[in-house]
VOBA-1610 file (N, C-alpha, C; in pm, whole numbers, padded with zeros to 5 digits, always signed):
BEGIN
Unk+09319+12492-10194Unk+09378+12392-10107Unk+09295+12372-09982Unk+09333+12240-09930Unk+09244+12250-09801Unk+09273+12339-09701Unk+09417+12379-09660Unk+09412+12474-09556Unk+09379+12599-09562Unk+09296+12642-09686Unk+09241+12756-09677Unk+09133+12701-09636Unk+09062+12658-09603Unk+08920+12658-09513Unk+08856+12559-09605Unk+08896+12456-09734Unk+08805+12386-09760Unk+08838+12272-09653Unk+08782+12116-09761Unk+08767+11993-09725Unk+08881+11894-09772Unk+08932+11846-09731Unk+09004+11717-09750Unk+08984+11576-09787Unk+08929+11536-09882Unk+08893+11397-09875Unk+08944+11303-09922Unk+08935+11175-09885Unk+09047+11086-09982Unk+08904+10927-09965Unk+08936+10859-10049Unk+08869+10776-10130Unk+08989+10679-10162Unk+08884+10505-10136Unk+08993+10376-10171Unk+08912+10296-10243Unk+08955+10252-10302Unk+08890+10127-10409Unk+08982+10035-10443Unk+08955+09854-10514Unk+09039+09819-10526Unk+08937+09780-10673Unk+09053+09716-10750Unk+09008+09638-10872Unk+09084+09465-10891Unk+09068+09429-10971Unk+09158+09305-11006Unk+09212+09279-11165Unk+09328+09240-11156Unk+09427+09187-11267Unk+09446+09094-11282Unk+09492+09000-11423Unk+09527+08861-11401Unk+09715+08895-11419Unk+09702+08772-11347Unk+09897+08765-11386Unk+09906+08668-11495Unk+10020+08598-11524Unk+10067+08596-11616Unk+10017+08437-11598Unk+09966+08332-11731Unk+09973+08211-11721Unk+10105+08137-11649Unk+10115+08075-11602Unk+10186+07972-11548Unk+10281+08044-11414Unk+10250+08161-11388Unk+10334+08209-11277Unk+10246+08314-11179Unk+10251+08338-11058Unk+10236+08384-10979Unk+10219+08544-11003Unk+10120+08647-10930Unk+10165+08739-10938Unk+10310+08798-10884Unk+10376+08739-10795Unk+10539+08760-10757Unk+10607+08807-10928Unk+10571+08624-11000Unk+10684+08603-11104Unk+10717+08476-11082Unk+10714+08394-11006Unk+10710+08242-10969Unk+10662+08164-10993Unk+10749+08036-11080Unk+10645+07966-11117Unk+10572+07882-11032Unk+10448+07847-11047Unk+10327+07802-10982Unk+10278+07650-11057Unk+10378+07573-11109Unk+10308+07429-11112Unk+10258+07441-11255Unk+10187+07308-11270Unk+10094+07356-11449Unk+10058+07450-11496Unk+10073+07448-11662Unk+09977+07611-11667Unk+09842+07574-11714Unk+09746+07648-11639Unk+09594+07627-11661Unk+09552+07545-11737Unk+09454+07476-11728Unk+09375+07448-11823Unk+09239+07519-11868Unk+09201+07539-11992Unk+09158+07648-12026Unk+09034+07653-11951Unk+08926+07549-11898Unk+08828+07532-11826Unk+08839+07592-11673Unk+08947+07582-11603Unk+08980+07673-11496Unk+08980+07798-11500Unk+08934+07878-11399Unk+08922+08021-11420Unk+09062+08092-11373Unk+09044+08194-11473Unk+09177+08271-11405Unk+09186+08342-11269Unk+09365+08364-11247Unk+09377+08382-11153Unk+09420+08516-11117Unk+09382+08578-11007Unk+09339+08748-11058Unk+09444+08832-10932Unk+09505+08938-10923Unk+09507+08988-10814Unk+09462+09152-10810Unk+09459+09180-10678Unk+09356+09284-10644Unk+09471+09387-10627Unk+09437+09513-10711Unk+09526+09639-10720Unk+09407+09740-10660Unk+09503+09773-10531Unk+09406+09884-10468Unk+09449+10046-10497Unk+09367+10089-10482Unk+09385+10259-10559Unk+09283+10345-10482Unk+09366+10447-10471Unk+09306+10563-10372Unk+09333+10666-10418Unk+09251+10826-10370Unk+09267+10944-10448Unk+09252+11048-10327Unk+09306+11171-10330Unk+09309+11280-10256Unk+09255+11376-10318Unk+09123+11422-10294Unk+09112+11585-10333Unk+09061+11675-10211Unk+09031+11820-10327Unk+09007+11884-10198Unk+08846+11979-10236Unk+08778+11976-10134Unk+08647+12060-10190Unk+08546+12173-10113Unk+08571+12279-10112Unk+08524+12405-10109Unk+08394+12512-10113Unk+08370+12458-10270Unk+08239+12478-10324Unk+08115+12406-10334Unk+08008+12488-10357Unk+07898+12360-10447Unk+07867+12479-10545Unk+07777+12374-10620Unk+07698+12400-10735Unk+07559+12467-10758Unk+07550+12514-10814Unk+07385+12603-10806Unk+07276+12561-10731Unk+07276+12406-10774Unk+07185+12316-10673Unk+07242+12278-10521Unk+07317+12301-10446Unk+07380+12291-10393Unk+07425+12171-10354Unk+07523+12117-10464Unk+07603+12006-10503Unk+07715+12013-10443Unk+07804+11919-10361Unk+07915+11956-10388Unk+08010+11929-10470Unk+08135+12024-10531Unk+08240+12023-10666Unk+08351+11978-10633Unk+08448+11922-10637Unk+08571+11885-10648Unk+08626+12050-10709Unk+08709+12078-10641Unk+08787+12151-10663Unk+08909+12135-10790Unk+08910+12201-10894Unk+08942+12193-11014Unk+09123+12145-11010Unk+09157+12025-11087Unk+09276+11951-11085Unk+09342+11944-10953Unk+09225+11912-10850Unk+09259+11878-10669Unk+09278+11755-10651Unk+09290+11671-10771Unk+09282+11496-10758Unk+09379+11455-10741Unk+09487+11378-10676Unk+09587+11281-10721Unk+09551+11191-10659Unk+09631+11041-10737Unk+09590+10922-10705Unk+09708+10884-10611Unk+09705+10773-10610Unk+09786+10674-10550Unk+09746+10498-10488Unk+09817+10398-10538Unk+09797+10265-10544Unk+09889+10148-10598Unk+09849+10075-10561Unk+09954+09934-10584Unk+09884+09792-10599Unk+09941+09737-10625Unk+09899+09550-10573Unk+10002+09548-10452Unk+09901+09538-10344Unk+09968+09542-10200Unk+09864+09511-10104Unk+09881+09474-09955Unk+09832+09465-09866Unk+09802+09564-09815Unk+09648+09558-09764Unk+09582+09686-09726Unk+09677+09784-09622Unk+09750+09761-09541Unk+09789+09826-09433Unk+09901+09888-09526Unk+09927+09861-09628Unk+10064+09892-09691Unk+10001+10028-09769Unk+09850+10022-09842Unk+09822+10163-09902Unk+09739+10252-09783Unk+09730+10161-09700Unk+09685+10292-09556Unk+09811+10395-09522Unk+09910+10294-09597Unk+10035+10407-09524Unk+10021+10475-09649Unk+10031+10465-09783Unk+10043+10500-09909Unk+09969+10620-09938Unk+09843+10635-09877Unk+09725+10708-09873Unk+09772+10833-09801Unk+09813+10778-09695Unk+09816+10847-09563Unk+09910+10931-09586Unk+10007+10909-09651Unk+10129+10977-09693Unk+10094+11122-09803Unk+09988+11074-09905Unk+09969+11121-10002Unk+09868+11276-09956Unk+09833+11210-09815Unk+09698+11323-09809Unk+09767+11474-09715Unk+09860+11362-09619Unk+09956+11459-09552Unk+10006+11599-09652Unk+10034+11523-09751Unk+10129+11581-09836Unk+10074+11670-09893Unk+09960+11649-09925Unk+09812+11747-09985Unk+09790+11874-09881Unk+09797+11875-09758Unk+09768+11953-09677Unk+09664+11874-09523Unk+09635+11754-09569Unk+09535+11700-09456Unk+09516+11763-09307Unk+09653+11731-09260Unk+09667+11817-09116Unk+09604+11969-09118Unk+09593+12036-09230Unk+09571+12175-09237Unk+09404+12252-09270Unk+09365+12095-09307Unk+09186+12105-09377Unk+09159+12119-09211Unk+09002+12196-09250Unk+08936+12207-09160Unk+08830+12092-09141Unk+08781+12000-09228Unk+08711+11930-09216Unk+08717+11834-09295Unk+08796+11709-09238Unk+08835+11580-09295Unk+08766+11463-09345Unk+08751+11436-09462Unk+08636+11322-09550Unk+08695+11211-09550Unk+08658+11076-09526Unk+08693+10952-09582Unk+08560+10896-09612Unk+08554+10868-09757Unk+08484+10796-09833Unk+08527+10639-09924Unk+08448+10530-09866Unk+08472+10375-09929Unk+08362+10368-09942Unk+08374+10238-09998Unk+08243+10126-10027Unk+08235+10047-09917Unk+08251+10072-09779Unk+08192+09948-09694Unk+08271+09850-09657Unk+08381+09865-09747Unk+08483+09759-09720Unk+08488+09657-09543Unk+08541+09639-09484Unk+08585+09627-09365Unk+08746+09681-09381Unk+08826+09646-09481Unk+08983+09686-09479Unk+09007+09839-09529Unk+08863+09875-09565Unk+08921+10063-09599Unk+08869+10107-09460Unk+08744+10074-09410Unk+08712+10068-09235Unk+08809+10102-09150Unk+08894+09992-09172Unk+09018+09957-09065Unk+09153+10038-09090Unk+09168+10080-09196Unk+09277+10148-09254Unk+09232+10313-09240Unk+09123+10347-09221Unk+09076+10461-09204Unk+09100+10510-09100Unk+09059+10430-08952Unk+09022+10435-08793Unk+09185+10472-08772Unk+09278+10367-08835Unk+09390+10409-08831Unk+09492+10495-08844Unk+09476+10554-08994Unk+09539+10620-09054Unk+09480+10772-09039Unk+09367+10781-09008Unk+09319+10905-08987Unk+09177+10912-08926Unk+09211+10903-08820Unk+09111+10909-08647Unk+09047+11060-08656Unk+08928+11051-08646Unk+08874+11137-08610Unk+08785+11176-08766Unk+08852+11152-08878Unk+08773+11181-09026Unk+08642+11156-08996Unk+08572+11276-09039Unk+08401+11160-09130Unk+08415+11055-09191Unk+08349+10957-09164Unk+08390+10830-09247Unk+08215+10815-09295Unk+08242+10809-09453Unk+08103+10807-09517Unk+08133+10655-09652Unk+08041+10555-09605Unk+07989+10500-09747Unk+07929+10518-09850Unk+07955+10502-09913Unk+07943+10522-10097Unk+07801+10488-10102Unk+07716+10573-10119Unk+07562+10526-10112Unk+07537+10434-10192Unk+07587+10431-10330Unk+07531+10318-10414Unk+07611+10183-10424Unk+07714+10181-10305Unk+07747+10100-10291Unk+07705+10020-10153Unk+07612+10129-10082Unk+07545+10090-09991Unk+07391+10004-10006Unk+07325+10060-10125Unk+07289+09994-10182Unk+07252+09851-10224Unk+07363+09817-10305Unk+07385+09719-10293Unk+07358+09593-10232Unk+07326+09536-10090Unk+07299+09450-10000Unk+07133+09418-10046Unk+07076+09549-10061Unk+06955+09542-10067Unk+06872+09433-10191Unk+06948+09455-10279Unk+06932+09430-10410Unk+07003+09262-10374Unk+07098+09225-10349Unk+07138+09098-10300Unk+07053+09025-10243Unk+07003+09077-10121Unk+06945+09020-10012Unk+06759+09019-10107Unk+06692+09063-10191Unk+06585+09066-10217Unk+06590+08977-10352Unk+06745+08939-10389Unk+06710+08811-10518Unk+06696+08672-10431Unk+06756+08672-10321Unk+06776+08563-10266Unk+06626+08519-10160Unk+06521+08639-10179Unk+06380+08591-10051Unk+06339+08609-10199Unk+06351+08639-10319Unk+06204+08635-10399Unk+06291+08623-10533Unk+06337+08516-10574Unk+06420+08510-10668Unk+06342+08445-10787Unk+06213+08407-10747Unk+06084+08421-10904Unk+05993+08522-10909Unk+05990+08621-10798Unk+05927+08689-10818Unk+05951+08867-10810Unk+05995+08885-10950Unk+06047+09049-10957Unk+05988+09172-10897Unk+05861+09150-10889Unk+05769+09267-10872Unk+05767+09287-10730Unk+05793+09201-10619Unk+05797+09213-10461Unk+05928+09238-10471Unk+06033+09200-10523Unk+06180+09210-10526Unk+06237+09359-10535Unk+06148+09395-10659Unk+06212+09574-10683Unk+06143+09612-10552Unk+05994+09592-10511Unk+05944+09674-10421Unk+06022+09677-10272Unk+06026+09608-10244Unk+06082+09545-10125Unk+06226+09629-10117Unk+06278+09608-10243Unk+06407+09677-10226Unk+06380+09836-10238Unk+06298+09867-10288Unk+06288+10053-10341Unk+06247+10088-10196Unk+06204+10022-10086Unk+06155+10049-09967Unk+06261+10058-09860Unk+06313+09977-09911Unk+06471+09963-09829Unk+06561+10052-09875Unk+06556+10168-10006Unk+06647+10246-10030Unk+06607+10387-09975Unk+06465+10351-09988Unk+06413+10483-09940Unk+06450+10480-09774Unk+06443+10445-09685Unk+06489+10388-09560Unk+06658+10477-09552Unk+06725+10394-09647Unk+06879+10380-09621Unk+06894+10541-09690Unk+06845+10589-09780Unk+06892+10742-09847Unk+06820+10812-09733Unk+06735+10809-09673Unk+06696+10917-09552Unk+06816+10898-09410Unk+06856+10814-09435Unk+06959+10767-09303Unk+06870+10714-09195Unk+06790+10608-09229Unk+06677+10569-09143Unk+06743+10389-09097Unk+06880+10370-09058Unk+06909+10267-09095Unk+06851+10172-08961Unk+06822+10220-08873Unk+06744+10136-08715Unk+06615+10103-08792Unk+06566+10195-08868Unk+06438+10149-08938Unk+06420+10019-09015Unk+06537+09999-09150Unk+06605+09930-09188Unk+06586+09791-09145Unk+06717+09849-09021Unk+06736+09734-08988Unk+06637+09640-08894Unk+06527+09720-08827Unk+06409+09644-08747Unk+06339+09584-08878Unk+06307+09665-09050Unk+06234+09521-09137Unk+06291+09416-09161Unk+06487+09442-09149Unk+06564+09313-09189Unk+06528+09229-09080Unk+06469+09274-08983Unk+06467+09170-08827Unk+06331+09073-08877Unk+06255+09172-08924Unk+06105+09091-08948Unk+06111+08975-09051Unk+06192+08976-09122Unk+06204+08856-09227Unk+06166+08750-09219Unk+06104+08664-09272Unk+06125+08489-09281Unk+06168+08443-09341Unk+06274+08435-09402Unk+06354+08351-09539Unk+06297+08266-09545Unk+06302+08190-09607Unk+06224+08029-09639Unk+06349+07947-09638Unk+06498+07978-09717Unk+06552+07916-09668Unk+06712+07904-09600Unk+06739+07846-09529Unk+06900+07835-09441Unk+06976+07936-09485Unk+07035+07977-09645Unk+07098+08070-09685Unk+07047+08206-09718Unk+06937+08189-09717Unk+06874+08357-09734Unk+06822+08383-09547Unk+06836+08300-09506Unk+06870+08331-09355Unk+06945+08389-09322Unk+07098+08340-09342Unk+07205+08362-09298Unk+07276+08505-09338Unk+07181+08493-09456Unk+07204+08634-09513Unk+07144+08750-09455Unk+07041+08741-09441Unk+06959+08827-09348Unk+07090+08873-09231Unk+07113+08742-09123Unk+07196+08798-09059Unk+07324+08875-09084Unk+07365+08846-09177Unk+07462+08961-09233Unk+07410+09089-09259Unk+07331+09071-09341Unk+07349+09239-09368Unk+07291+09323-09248Unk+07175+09230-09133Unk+07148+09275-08998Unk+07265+09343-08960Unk+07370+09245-08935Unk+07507+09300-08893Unk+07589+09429-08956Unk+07551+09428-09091Unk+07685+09520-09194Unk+07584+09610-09133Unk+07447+09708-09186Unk+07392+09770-09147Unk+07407+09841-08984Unk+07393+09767-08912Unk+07419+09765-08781Unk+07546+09854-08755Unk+07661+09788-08785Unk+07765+09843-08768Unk+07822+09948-08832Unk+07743+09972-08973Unk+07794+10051-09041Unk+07685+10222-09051Unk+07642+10177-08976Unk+07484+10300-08970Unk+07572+10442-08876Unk+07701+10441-08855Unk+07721+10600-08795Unk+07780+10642-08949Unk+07830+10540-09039Unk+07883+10642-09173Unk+07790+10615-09276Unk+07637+10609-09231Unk+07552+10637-09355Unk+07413+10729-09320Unk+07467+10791-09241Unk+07410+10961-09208Unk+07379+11033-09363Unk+07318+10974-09459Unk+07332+11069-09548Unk+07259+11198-09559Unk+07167+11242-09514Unk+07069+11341-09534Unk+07190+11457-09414Unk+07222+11426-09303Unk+07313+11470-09238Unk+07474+11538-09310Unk+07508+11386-09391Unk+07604+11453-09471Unk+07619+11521-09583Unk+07499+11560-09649Unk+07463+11653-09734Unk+07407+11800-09694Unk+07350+11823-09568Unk+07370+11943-09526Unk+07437+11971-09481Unk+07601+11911-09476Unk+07689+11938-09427Unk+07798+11952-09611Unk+07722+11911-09691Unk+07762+11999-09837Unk+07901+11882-09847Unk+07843+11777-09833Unk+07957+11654-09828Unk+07940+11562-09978Unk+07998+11510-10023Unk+08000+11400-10125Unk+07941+11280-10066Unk+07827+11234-10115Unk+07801+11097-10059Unk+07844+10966-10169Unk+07893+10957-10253Unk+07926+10924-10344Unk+08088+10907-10400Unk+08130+10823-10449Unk+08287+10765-10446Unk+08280+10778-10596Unk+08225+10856-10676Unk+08252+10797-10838Unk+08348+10892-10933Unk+08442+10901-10805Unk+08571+10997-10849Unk+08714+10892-10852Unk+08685+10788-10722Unk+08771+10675-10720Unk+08703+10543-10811Unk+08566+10562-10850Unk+08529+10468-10942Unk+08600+10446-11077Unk+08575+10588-11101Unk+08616+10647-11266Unk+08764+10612-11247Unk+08843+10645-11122Unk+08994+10639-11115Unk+09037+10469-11194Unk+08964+10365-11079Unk+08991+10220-11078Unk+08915+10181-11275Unk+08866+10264-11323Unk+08834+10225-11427Unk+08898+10297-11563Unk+08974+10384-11512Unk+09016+10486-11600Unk+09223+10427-11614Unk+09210+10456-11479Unk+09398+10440-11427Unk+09409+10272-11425Unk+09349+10178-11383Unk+09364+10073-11384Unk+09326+09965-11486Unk+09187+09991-11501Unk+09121+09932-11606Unk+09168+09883-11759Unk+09163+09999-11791Unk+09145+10047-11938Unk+09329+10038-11962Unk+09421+10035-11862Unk+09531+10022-11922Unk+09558+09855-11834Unk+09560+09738-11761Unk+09578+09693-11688Unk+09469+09545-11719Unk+09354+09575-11776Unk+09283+09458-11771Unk+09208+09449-11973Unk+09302+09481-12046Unk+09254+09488-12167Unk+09289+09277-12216Unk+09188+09334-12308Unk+09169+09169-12312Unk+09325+09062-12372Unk+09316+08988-12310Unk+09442+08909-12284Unk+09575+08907-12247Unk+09548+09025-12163Unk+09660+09094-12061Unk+09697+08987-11980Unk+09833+08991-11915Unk+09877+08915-11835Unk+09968+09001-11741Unk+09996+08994-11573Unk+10093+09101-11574Unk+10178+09053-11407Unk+10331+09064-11435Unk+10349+09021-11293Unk+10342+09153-11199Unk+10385+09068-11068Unk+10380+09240-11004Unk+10447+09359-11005Unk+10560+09309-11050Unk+10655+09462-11046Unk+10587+09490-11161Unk+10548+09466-11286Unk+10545+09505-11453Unk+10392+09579-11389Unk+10292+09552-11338Unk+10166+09598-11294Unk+10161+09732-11173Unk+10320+09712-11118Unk+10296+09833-10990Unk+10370+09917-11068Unk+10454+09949-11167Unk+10522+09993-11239Unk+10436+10116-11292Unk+10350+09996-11388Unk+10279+10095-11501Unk+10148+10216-11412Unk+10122+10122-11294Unk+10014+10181-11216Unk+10093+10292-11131Unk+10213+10285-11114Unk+10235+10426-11051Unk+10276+10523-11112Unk+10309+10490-11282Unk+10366+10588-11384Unk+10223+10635-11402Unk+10058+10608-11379Unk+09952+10614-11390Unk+09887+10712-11354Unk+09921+10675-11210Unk+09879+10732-11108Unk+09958+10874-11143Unk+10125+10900-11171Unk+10177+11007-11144Unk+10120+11111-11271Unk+10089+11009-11398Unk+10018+11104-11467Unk+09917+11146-11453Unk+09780+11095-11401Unk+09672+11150-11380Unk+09684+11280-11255Unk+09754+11262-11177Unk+09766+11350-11069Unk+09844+11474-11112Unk+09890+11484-11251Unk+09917+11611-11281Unk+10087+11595-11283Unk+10180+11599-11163Unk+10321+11626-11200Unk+10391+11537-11289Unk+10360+11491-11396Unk+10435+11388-11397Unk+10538+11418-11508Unk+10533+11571-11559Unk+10624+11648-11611Unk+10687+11676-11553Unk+10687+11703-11439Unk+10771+11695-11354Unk+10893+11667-11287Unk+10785+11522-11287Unk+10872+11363-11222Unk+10956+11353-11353Unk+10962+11384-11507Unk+11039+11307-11578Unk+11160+11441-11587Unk+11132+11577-11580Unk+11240+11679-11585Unk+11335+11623-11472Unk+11299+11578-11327Unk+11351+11578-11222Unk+11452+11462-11238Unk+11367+11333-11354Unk+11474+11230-11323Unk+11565+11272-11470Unk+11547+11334-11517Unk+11610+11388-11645Unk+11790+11466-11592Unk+11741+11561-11504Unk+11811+11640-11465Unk+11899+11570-11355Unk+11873+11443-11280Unk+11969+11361-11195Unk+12040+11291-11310Unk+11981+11237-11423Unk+12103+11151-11500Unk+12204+11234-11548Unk+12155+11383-11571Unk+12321+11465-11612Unk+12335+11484-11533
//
């Protein structure tokens, strides 16, 4: 547990679902139903996980502490699983860890739900979701030409995995886009970078025997949500979707023998 002297960490991700032709995720109907040339209409089920971690590995990896996972998530508004989270980690021991993890992808709403819900955490991005921008931002300055594209970007990862992000961000300054939108882009990720460079310390947060990496809430959103939630020609309203995702959630997290003795034993 964490209050024996490990770590506490909790992790958010969201995914997306479609609802049901001709109605709303509520359950309401919504006017015509599609025409098949229109794209569907999706909503976003966010999902978060609590573990706890202690050890590393020969290489000095760090381990998740063995069946330390539970989930928790909904189709809901972010401030609604900041409380959801927040609840879940309490409950884990959070207050009692000695050294508190929050790990996203960059979001701005896991950002904001973090600062909130638990002030003072490490707050670390998902490296390969940090990533990411790089690979964006280098189809859009060289989008016929691959060979400056990988380079350009393998230069920029090497940069961002040392935690060199002022570095970074002075080549994103040097740019010339050629045009208006690979401009504008530039200025973004100037900005995401910018702002996001105190939680991508990674070389820092690995001698500190930290997870830089989210692919515990990846596997979750693809395992708990996915694979039961987005199979092909699924449709789902919201109660029928928060339903199955929290009977999900309670199974992957282990009690959920539990949860059914407990409601077993209230009906007699």
């Amino acid at each position: 547990m964490a209050g024996l002297g490990g770590q506490a960490q909790a992790c958010s991700r969201s995914a997306r679902i479609a609802p049901p032709p001709g109605l709303t995720a509520f359950g309401r109907p919504r006017g015509p139903r599609r025409e098949r040339s229109e794209q569907a209409r999706t909503r976003e089920a966010k999902l978060g996980c609590v573990f706890t971690q202690a050890t590393v590995d020969a290489r000095g990896r760090p381990v998740r502490e063995e069946a330390s996972t539970t989930y928790t998530g909904a189709i809901e508004a972010a401030e609604a699983l900041g409380r959801r989270i927040c609840r879940e980690a309490y409950r884990r021991g959070w207050n009692r860890a000695k050294q508190k993890v929050v790990i996203g992808d960059g979001a701005p709403w896991i950002r904001n739900l973090t600062e909130e819900q638990f002030p003072g955490a490490i707050q670390i991005v998902d490296l390969y979701h940090a990533r990411q921008p790089l690979w964006e931002l280098s189809g859009k300055l060289w989008p016929a030409d691959e060979r400056q594209r990988r380079r350009w970007t393998k230069q920029g990862q090497k940069k961002l995995d040392a935690g060199r992000i002022e570095a970074l961000v002075r080549d994103l300054r040097s740019l010339a886009p050629a045009t208006p939108q690979a401009a504008e882009l530039v200025r973004h990720q100037v900005d995401y970078f910018t702002t996001t460079a105190p939680r991508m310390r990674y070389p820092a947060f690995r001698r500190q025997r930290l997870f830089v990496g989210s692919a515990v809430i990846e596997a979750g959103c693809k395992t708990l949500i996915g694979s039961r939630l987005k199979r092909s020609g699924m449709f789902w309203t919201l109660r029928a979707a928060n339903v199955i995702t929290a009977l999900r959630c309670n199974r992957l997290s282990g009690p959920f023998e539990d949860y059914c003795e407990n409601r077993h034993a209230r009906a007699a």
